[in-house]
N, CA, C and O atoms as CSV, one atom per row, in Angstrom:
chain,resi,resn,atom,element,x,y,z
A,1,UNK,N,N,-167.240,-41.546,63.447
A,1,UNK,CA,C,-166.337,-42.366,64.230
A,1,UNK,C,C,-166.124,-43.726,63.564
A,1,UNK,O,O,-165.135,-44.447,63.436
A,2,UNK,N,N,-167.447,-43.824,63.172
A,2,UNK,CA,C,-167.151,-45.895,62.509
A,2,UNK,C,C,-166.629,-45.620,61.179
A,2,UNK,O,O,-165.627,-46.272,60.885
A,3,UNK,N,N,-167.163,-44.643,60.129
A,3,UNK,CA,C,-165.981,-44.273,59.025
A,3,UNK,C,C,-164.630,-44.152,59.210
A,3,UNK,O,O,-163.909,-44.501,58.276
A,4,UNK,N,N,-164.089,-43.696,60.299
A,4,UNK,CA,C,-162.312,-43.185,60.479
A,4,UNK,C,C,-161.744,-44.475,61.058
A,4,UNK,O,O,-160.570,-44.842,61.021
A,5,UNK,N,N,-162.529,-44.940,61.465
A,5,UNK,CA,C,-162.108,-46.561,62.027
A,5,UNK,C,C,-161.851,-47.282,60.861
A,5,UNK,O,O,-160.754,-47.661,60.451
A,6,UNK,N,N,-162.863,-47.426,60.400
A,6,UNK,CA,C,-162.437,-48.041,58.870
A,6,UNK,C,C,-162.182,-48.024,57.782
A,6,UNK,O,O,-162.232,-48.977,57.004
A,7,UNK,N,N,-161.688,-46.308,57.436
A,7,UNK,CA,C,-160.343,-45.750,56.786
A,7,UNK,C,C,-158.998,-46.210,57.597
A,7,UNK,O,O,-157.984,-46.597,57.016
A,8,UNK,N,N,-159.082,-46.147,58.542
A,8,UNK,CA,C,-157.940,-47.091,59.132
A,8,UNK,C,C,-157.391,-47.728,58.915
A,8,UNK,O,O,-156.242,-47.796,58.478
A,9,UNK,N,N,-158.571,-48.764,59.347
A,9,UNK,CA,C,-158.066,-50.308,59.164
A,9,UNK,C,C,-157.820,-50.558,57.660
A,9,UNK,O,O,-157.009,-51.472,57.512
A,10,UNK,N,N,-158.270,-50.027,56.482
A,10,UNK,CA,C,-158.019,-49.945,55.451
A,10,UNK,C,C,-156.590,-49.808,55.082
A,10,UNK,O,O,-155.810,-50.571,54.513
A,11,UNK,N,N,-156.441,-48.285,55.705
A,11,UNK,CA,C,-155.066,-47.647,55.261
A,11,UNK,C,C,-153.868,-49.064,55.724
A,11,UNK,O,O,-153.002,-49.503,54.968
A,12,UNK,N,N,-154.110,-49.485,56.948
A,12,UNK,CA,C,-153.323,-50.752,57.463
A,12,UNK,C,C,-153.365,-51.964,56.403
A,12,UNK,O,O,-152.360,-52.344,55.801
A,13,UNK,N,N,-154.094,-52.283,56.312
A,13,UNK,CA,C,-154.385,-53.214,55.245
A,13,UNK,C,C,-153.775,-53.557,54.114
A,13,UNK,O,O,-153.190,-54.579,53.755
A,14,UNK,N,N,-154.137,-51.977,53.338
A,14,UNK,CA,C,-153.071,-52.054,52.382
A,14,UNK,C,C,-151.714,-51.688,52.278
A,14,UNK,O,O,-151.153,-51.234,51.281
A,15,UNK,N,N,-151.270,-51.905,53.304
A,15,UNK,CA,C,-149.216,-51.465,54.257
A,15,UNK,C,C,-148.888,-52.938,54.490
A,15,UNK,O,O,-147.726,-53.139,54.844
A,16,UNK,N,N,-149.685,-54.024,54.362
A,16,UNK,CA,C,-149.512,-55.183,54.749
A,16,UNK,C,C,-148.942,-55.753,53.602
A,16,UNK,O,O,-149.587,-55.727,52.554
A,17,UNK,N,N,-147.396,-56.464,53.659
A,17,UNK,CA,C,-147.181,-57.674,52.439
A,17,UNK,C,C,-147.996,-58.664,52.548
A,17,UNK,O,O,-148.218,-59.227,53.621
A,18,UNK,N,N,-148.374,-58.887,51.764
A,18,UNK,CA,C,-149.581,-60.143,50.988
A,18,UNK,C,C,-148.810,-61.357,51.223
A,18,UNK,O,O,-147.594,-61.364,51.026
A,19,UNK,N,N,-149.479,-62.444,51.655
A,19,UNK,CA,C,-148.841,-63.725,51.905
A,19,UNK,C,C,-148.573,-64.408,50.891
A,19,UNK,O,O,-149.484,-65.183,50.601
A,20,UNK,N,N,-147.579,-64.449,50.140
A,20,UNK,CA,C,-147.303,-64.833,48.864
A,20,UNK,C,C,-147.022,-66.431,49.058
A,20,UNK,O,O,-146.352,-66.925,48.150
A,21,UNK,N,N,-147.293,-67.014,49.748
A,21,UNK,CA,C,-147.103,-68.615,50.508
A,21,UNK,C,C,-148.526,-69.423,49.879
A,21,UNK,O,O,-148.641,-70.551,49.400
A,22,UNK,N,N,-149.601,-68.260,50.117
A,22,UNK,CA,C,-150.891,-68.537,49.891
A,22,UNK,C,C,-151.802,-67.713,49.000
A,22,UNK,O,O,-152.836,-67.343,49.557
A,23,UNK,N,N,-151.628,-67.321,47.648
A,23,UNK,CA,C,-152.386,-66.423,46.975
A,23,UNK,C,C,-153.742,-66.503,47.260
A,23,UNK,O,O,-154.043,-67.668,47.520
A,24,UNK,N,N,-154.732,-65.696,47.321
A,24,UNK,CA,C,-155.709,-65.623,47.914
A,24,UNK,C,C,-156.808,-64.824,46.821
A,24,UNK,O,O,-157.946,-65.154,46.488
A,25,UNK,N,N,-156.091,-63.809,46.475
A,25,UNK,CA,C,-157.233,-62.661,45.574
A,25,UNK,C,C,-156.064,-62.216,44.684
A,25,UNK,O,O,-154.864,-62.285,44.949
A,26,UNK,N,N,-156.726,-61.691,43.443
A,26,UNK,CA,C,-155.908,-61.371,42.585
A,26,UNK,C,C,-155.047,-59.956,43.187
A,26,UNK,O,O,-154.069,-59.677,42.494
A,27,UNK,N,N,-155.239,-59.225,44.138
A,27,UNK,CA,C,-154.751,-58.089,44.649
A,27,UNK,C,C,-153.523,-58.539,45.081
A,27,UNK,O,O,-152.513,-57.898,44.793
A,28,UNK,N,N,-153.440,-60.015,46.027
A,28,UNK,CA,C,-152.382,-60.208,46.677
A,28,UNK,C,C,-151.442,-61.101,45.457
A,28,UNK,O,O,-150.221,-61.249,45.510
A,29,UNK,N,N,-152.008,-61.433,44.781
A,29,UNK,CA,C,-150.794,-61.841,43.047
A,29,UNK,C,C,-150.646,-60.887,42.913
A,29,UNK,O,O,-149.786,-60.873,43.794
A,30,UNK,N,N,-150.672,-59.652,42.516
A,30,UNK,CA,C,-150.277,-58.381,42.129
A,30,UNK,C,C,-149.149,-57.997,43.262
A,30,UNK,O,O,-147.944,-57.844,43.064
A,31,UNK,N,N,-149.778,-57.896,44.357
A,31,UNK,CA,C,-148.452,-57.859,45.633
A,31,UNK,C,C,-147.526,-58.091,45.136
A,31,UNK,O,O,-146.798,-57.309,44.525
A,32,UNK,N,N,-147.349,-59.525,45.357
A,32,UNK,CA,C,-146.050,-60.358,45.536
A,32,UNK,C,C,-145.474,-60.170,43.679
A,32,UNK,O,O,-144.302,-60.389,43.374
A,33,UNK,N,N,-146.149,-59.898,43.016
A,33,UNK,CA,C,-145.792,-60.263,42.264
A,33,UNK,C,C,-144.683,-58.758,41.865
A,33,UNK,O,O,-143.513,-58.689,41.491
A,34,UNK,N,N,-145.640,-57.799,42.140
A,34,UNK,CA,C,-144.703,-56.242,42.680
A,34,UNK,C,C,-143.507,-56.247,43.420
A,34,UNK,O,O,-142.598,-55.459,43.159
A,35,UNK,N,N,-143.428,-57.252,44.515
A,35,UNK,CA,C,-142.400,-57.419,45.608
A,35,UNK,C,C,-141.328,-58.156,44.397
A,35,UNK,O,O,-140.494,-57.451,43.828
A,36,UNK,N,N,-141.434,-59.345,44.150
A,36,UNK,CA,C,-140.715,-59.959,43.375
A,36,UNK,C,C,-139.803,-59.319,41.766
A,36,UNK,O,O,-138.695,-59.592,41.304
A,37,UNK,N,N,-141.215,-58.138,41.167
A,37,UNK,CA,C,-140.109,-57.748,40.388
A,37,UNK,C,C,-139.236,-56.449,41.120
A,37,UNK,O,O,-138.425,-55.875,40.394
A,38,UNK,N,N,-139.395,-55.950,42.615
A,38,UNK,CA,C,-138.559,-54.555,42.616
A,38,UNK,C,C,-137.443,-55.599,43.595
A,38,UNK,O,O,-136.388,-55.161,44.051
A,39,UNK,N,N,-137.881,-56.907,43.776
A,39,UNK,CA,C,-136.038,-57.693,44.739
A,39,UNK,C,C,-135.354,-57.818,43.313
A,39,UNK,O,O,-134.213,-57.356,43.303
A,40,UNK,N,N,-135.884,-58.443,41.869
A,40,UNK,CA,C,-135.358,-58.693,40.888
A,40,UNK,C,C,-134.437,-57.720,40.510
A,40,UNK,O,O,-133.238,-57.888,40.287
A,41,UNK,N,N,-135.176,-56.542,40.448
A,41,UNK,CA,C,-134.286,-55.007,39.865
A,41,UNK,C,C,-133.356,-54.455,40.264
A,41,UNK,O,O,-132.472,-53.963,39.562
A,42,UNK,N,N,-133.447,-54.447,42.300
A,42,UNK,CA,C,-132.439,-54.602,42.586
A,42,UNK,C,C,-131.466,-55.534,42.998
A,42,UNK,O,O,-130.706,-55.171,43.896
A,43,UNK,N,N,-131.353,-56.518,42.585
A,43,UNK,CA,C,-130.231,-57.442,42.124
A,43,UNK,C,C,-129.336,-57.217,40.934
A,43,UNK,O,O,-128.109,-57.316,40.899
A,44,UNK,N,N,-130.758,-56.669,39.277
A,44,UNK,CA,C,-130.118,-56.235,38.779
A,44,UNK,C,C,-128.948,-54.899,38.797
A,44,UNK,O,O,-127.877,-54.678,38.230
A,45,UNK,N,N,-129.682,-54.290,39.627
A,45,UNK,CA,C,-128.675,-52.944,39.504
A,45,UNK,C,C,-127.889,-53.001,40.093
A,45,UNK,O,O,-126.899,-52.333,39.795
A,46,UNK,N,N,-127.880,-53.777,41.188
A,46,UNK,CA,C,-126.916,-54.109,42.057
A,46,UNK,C,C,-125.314,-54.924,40.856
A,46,UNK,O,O,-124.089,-54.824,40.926
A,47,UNK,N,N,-126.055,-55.493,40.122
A,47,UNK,CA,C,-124.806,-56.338,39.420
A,47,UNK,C,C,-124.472,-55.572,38.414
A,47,UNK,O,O,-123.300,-55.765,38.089
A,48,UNK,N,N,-125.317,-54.334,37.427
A,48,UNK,CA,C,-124.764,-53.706,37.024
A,48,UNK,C,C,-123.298,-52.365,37.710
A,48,UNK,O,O,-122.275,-51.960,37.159
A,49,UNK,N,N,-123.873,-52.079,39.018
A,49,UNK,CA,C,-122.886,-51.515,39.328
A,49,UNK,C,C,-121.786,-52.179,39.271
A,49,UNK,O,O,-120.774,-51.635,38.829
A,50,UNK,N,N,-121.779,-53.477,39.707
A,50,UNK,CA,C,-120.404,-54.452,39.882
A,50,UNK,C,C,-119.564,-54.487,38.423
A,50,UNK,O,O,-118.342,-54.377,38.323
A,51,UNK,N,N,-120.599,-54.683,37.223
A,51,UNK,CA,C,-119.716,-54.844,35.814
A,51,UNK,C,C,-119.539,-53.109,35.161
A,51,UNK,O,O,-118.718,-52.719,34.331
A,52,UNK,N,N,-120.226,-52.598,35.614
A,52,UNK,CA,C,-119.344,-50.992,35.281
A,52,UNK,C,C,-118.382,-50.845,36.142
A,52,UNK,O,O,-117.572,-50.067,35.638
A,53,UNK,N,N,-118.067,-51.150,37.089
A,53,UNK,CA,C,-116.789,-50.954,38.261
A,53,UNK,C,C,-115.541,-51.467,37.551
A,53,UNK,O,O,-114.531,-50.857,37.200
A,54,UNK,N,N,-116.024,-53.296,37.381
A,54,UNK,CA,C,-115.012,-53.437,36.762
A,54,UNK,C,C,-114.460,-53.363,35.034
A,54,UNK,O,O,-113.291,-53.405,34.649
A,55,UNK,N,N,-115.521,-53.261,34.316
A,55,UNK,CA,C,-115.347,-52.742,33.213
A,55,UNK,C,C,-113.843,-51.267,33.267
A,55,UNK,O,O,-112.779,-51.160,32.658
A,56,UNK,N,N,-114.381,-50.600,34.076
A,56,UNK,CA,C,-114.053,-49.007,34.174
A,56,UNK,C,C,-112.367,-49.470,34.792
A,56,UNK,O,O,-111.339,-48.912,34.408
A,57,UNK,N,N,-112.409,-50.358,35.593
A,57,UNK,CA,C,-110.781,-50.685,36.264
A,57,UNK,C,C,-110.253,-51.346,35.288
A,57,UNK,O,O,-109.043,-51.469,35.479
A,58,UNK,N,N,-110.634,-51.865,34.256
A,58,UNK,CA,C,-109.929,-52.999,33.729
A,58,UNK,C,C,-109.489,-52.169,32.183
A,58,UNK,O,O,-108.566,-52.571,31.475
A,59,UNK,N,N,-110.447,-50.815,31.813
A,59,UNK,CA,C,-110.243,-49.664,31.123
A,59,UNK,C,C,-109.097,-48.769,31.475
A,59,UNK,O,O,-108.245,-48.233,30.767
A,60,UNK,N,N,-109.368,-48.753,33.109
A,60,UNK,CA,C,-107.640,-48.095,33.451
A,60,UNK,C,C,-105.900,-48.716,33.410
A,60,UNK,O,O,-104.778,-48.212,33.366
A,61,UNK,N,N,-106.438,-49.963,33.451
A,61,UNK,CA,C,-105.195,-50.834,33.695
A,61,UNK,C,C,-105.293,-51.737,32.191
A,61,UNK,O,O,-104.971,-52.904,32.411
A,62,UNK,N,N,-105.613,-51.522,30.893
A,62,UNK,CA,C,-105.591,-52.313,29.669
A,62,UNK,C,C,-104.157,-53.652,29.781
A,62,UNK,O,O,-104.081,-54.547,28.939
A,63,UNK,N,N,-103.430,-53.562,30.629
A,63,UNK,CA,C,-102.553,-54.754,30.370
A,63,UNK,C,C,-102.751,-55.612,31.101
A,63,UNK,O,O,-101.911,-56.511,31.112
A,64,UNK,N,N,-104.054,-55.730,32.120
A,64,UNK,CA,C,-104.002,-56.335,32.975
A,64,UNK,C,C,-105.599,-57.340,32.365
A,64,UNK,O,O,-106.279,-58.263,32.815
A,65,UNK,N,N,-105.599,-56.605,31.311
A,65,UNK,CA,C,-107.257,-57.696,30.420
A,65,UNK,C,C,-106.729,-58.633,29.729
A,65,UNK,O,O,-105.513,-58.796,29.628
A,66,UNK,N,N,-107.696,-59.417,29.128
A,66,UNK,CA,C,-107.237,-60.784,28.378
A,66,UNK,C,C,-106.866,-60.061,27.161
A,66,UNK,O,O,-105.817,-60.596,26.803
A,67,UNK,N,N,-107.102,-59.324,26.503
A,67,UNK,CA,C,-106.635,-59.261,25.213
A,67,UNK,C,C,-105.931,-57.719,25.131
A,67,UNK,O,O,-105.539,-57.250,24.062
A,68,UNK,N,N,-105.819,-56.909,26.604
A,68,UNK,CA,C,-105.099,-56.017,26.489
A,68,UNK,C,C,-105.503,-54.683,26.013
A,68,UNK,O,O,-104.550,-53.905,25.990
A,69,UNK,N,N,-106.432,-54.265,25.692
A,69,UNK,CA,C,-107.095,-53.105,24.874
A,69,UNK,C,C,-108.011,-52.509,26.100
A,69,UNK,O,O,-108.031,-53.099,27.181
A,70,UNK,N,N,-108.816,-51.231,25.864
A,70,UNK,CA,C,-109.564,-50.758,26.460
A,70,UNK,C,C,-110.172,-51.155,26.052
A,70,UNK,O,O,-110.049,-52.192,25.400
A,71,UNK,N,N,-111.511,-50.288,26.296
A,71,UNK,CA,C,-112.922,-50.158,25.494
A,71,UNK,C,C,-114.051,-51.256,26.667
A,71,UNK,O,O,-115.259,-51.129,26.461
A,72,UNK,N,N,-113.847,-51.728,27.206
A,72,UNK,CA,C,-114.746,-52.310,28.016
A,72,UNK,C,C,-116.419,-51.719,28.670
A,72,UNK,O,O,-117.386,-52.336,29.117
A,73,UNK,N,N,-116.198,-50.554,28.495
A,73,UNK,CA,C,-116.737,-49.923,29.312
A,73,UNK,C,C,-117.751,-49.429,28.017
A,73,UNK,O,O,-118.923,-49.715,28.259
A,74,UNK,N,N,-117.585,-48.863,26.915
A,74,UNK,CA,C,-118.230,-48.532,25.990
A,74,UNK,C,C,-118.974,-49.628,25.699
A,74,UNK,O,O,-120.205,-49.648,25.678
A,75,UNK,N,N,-117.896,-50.985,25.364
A,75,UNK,CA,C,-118.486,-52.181,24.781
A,75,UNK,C,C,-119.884,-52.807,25.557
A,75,UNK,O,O,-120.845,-53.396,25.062
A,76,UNK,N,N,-119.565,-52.396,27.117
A,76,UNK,CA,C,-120.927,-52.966,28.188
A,76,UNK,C,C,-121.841,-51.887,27.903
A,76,UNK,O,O,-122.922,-52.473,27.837
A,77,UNK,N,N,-122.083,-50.516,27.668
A,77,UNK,CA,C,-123.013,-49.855,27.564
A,77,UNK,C,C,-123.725,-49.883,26.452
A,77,UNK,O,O,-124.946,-50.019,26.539
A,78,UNK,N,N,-123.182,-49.777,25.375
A,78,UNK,CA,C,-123.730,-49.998,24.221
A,78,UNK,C,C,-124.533,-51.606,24.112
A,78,UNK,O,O,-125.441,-51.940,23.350
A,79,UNK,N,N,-123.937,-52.290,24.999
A,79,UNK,CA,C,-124.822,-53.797,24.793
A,79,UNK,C,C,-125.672,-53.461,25.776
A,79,UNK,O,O,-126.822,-53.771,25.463
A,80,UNK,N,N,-125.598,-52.995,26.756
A,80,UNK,CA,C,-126.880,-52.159,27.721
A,80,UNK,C,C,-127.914,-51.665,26.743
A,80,UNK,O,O,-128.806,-52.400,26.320
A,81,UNK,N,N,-127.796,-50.594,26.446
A,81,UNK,CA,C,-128.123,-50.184,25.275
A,81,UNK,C,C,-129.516,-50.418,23.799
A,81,UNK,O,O,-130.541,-49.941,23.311
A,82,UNK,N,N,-128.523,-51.503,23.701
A,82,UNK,CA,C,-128.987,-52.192,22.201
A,82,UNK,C,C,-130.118,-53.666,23.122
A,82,UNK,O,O,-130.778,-54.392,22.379
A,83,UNK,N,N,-130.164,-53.844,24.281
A,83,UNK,CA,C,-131.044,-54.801,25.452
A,83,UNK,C,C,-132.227,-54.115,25.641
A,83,UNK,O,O,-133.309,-54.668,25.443
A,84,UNK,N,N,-132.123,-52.824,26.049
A,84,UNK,CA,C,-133.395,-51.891,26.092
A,84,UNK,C,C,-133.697,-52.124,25.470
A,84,UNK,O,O,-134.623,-52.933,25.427
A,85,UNK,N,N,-133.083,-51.531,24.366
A,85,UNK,CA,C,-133.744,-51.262,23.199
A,85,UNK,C,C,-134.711,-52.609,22.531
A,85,UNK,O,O,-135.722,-52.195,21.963
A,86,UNK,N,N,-134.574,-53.904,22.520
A,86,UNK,CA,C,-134.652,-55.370,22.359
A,86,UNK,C,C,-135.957,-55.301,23.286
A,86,UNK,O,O,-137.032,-55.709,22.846
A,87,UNK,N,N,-135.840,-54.772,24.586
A,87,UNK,CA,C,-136.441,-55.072,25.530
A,87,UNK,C,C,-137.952,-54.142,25.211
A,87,UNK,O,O,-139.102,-54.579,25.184
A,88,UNK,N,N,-137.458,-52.706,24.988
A,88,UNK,CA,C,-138.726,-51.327,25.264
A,88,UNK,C,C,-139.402,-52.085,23.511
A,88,UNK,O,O,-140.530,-51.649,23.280
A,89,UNK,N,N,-139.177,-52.503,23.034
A,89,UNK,CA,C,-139.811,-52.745,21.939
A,89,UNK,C,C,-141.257,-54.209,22.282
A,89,UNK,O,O,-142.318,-54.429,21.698
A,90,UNK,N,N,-140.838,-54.640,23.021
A,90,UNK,CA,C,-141.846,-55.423,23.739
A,90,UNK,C,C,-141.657,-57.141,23.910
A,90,UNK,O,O,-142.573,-57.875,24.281
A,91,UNK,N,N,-140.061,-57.683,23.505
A,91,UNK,CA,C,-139.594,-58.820,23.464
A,91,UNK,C,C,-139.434,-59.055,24.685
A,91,UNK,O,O,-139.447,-58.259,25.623
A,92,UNK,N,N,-139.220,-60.576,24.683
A,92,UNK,CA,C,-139.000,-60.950,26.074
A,92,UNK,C,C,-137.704,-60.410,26.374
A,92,UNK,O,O,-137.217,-60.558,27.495
């Protein structure tokens, strides 16, 4: 009975966001610090959808870009791309 109680309170415990106001133990820096990069990521992806959207409209309508040509859409992926790549190699 006093074991399942305090698998419990455990399991609760760790369901709890960490007060990132007040770091406390290195567990709860790890928290927040988890929370902070998956709001980051999705912001990023969030803004990548926005510049493939318009990349891709501005690919359909070429007279309506500054210099009139397609290719927008290749040109953002490939610089996607060649960032990983910058990035998975271990640079900032």
């Amino acid at each position: 009975m006093i074991l399942s109680t305090l698998l419990a309170l455990a399991g609760a415990a760790q369901t709890q966001k960490p007060n990132c106001d007040t770091w406390l133990s290195q567990n709860e820096m790890n928290g927040c610090t988890r929370l902070e990069f998956e709001r980051a990521d999705a912001e990023m992806n969030a803004q990548w959808k926005k510049a493939v959207a318009k990349s891709k409209a501005w690919d359909r309508e070429p007279e309506h870009t500054p210099d009139g040509r397609p290719g927008y859409f290749e040109t953002l992926l490939a610089a996607q791309r060649a960032w990983l790549g910058f990035v998975d190699k271990g640079y900032p």
